[in-house]
DSSP file (Angstrom, degrees, kcal/mol; ACC not computed):
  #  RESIDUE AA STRUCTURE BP1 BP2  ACC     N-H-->O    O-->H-N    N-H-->O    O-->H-N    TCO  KAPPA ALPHA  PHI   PSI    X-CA   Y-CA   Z-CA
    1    1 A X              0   0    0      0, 0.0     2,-0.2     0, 0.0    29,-0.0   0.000 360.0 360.0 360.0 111.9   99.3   82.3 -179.2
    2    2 A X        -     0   0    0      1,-0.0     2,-0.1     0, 0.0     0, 0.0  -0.514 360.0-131.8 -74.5 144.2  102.8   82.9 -178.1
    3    3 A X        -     0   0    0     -2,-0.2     2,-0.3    24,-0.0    -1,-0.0  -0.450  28.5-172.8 -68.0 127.9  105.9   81.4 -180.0
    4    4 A X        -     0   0    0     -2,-0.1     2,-0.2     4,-0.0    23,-0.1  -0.939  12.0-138.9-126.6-172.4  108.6   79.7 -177.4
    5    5 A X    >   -     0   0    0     -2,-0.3     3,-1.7     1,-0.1    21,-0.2  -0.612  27.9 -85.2-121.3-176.3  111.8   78.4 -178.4
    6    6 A X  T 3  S+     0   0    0     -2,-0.2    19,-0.2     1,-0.2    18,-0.1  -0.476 112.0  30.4 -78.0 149.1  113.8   75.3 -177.5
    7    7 A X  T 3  S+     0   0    0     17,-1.7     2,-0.3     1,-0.2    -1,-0.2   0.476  82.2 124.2  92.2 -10.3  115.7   75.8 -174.3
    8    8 A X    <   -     0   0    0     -3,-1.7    16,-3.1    16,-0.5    -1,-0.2  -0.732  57.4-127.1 -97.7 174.0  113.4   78.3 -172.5
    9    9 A X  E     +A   23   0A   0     -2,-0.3    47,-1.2    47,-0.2     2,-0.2  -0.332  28.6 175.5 -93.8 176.2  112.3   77.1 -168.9
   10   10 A X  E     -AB  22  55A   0     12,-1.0    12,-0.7    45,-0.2     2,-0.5  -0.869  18.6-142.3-174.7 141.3  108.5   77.0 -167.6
   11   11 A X  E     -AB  21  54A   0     43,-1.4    43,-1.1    -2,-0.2    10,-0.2  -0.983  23.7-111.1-130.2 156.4  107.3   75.7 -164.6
   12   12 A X  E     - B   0  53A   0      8,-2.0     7,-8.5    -2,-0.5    41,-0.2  -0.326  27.1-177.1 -92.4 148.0  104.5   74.1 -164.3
   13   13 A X        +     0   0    0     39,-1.1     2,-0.3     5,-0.2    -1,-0.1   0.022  62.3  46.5-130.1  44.3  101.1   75.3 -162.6
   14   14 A X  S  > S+     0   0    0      1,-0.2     4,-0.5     0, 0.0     3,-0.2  -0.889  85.9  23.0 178.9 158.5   98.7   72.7 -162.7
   15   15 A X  T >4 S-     0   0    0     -2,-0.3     3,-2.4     2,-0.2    -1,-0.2   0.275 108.6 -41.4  46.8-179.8   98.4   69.0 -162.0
   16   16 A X  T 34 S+     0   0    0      1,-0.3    -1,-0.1     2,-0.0     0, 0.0   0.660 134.9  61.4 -43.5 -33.5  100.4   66.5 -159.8
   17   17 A X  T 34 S+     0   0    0     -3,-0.2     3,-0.3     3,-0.1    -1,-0.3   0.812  72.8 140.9 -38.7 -52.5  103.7   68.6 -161.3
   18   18 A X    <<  +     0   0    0     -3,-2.4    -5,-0.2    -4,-0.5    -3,-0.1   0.476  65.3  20.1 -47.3 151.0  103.0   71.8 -160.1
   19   19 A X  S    S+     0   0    0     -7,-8.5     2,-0.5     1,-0.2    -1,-0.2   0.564  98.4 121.4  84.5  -5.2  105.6   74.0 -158.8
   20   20 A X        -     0   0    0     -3,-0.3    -8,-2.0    -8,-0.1    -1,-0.2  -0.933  58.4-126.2-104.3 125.6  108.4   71.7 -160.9
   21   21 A X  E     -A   11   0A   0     -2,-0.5     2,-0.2   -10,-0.2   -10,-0.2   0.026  26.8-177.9 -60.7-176.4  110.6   73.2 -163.4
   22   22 A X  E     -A   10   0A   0    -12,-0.7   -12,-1.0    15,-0.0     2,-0.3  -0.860  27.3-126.1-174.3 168.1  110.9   71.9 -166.8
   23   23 A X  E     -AC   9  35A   0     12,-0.7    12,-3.4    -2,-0.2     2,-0.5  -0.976  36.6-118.5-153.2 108.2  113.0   72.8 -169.9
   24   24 A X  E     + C   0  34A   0    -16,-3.1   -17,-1.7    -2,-0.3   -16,-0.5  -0.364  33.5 176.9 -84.5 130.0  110.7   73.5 -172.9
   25   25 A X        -     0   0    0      8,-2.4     9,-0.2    -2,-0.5    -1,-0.1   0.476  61.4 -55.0 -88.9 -15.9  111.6   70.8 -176.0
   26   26 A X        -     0   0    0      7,-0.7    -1,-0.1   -21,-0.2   -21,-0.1   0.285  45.9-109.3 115.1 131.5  108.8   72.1 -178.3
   27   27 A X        -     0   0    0      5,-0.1     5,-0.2     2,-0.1     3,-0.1   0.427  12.7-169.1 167.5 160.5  105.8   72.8 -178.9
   28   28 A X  B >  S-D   31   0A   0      3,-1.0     3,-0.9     1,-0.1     2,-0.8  -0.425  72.4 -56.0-169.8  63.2  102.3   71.5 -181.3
   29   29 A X  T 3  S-     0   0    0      1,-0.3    -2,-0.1     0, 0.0    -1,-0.1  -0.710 121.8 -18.0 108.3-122.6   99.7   73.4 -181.5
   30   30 A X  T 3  S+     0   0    0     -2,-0.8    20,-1.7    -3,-0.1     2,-0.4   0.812 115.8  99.5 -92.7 -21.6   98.7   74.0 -177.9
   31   31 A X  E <   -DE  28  49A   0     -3,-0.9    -3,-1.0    18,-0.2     2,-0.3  -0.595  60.4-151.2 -51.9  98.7  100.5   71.4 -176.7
   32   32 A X  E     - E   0  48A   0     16,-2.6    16,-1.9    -2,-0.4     2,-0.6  -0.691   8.4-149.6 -82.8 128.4  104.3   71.6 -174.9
   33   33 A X  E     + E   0  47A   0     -2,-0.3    -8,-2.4    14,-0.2    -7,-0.7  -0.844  23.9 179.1 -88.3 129.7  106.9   69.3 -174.8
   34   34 A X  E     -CE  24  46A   0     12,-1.5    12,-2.2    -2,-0.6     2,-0.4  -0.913   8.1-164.5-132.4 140.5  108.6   69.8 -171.7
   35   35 A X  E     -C   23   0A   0    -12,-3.4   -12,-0.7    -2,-0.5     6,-0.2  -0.903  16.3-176.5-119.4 155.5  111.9   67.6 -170.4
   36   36 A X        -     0   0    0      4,-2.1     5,-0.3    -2,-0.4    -1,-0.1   0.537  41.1-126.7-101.0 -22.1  113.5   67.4 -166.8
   37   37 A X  S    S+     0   0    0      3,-1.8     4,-0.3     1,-0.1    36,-0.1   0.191  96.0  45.3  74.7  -4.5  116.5   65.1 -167.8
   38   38 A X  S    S+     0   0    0      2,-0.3     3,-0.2     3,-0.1    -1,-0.1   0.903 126.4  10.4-141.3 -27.6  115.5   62.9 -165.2
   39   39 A X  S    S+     0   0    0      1,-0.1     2,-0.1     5,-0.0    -4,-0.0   0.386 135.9  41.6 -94.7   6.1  112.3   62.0 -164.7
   40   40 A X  S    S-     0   0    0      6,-0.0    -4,-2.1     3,-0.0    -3,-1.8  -0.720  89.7-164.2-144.0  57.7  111.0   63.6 -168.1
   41   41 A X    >   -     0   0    0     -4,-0.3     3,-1.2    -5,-0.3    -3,-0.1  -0.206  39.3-101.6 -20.0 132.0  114.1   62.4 -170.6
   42   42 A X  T 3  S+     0   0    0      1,-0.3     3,-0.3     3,-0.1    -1,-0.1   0.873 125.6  56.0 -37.1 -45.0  114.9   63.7 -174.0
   43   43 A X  T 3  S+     0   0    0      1,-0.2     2,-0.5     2,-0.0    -1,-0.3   0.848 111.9  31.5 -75.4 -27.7  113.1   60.5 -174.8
   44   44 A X  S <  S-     0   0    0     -3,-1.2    -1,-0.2     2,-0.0     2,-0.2  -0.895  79.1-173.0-119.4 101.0  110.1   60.6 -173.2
   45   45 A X        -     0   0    0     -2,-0.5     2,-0.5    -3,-0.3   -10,-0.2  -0.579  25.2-118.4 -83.4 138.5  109.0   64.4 -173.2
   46   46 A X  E     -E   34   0A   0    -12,-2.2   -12,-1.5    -2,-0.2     2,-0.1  -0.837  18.8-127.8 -86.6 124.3  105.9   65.4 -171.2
   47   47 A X  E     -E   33   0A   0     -2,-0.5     2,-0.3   -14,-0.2   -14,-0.2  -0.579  29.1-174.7 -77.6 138.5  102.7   67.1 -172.9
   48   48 A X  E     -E   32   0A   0    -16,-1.9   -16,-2.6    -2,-0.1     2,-0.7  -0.974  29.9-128.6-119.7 132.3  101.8   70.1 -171.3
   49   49 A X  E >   -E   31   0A   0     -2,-0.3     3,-1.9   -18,-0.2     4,-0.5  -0.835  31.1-129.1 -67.1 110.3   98.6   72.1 -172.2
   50   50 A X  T 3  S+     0   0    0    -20,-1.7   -19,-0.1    -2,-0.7    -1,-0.1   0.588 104.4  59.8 -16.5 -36.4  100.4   75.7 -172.6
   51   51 A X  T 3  S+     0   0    0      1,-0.2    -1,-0.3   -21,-0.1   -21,-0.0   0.462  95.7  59.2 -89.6  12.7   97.7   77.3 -170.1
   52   52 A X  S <  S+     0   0    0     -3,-1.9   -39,-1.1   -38,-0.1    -2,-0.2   0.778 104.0  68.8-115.5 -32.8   98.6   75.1 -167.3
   53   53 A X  E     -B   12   0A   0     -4,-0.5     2,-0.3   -41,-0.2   -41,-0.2  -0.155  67.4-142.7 -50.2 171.6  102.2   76.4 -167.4
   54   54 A X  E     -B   11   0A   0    -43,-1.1   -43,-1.4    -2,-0.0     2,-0.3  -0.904  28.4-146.5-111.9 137.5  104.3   79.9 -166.7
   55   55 A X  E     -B   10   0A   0     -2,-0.3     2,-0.9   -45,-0.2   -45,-0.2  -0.958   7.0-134.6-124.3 148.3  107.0   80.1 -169.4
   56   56 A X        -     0   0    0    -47,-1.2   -47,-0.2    -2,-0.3     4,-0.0  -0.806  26.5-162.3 -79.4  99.0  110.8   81.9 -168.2
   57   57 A X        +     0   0    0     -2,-0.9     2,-0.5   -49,-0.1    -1,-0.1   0.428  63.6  63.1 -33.0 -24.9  111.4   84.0 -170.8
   58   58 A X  S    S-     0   0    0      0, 0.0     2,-0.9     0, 0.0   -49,-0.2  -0.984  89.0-119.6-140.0 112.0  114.5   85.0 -170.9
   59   59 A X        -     0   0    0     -2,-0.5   -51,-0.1   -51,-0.1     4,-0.1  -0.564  27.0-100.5 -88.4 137.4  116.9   81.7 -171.5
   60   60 A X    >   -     0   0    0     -2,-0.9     3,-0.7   -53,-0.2     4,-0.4   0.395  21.3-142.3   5.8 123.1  119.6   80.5 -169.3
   61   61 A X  T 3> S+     0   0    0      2,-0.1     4,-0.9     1,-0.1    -1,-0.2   0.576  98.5  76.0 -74.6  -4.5  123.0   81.4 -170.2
   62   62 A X  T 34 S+     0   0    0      1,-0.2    -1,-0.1     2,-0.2    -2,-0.1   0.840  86.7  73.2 -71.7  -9.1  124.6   78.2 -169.2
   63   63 A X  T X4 S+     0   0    0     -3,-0.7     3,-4.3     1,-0.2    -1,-0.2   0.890  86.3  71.7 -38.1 -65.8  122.7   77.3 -172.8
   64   64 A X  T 34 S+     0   0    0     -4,-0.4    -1,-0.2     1,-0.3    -2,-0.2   0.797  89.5  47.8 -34.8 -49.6  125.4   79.2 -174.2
   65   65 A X  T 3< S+     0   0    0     -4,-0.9     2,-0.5     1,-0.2    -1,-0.3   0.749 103.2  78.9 -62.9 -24.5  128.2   76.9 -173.6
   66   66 A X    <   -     0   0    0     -3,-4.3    -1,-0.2     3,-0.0     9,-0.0  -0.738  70.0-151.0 -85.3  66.4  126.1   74.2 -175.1
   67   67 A X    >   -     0   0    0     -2,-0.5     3,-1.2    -3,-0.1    -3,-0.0   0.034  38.5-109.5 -56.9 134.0  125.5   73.8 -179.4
   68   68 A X  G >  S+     0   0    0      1,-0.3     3,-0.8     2,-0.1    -1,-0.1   0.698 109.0  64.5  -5.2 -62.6  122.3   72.4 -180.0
   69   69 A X  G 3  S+     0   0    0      1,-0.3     2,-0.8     3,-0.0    -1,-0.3   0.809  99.0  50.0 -38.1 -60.0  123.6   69.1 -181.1
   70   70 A X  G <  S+     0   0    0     -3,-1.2     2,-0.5     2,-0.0    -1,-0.3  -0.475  73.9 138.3-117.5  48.0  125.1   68.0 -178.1
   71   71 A X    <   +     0   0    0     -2,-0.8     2,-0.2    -3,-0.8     3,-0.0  -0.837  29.1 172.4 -96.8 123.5  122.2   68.7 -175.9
   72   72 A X     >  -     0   0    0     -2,-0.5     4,-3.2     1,-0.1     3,-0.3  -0.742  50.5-103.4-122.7-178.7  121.7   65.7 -173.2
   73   73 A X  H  > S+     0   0    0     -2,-0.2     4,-3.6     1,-0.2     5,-0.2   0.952 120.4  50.9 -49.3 -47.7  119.8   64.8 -170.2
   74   74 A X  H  > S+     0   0    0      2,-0.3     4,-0.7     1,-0.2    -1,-0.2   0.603 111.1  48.4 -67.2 -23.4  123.0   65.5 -167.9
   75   75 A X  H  > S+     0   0    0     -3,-0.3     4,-1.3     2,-0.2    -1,-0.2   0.840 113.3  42.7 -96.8 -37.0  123.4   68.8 -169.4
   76   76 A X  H >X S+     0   0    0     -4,-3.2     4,-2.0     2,-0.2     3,-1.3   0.974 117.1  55.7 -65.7 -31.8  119.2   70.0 -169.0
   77   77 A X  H 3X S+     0   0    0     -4,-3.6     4,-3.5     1,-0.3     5,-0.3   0.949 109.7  41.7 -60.5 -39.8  119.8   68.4 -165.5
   78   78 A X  H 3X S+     0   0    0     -4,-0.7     4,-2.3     1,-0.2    -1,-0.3   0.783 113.8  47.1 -77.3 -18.8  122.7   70.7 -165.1
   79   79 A X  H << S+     0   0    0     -3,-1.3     4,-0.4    -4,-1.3    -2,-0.2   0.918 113.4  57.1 -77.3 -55.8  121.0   74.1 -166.6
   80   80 A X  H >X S+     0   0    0     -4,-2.0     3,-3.6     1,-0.2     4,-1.9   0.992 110.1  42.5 -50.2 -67.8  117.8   73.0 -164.2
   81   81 A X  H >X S+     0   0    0     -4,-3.5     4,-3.5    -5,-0.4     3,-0.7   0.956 114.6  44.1 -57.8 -41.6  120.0   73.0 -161.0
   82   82 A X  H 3< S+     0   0    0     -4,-2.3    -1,-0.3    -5,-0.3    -2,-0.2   0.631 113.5  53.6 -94.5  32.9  121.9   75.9 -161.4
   83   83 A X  H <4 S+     0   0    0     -3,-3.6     4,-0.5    -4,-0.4    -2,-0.2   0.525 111.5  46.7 -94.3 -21.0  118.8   77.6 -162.5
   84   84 A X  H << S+     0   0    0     -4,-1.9     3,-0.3    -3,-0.7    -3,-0.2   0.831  99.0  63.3-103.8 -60.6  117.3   76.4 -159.3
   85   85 A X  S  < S+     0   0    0     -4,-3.5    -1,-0.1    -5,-0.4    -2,-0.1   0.818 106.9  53.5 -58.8 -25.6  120.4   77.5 -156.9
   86   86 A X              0   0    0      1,-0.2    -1,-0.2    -4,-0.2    -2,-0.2   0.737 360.0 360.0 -77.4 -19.5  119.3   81.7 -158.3
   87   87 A X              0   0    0     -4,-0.5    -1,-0.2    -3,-0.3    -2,-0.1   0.506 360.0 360.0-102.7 360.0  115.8   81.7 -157.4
């Protein structure tokens, strides 16, 4: 069972989702929290089963600018998009 950390992307490969990125919030067991900032809010996280995802490895620098604390919807929205404009 792999370890992720707060902050790395995954896109999802299964269910009604699939093919949408996500920005992973944390993890339970087998079970992912994953946020979009817009339809999937810091406040309402989506469970993901861990095998129905792909997880990005390697996180975003635009993270880097951020501290933890001050992490919002507007800001994953903004890590999503210009993650979005490279691919």
């Amino acid at each position: 069972m792999e370890h992720y950390e707060r902050g790395m992307l995954a896109i999802s490969m299964a269910g009604h989702d699939r093919g949408q990125v996500y920005v992973i919030w944390g993890e339970e067991g087998d079970i992912v929290f994953l946020v979009d900032g817009e339809h999937r809010p810091l406040a309402k996280p989506k469970k993901k089963n861990r095998r129905h995802m792909q997880v990005i490895k390697k996180i975003p620098e635009e993270w880097k600018n951020f501290p933890q604390q001050s992490i919002t919807d507007e800001k994953i929205k903004y890590v999503l998009k210009c993650y979005k404009k490279r691919i």
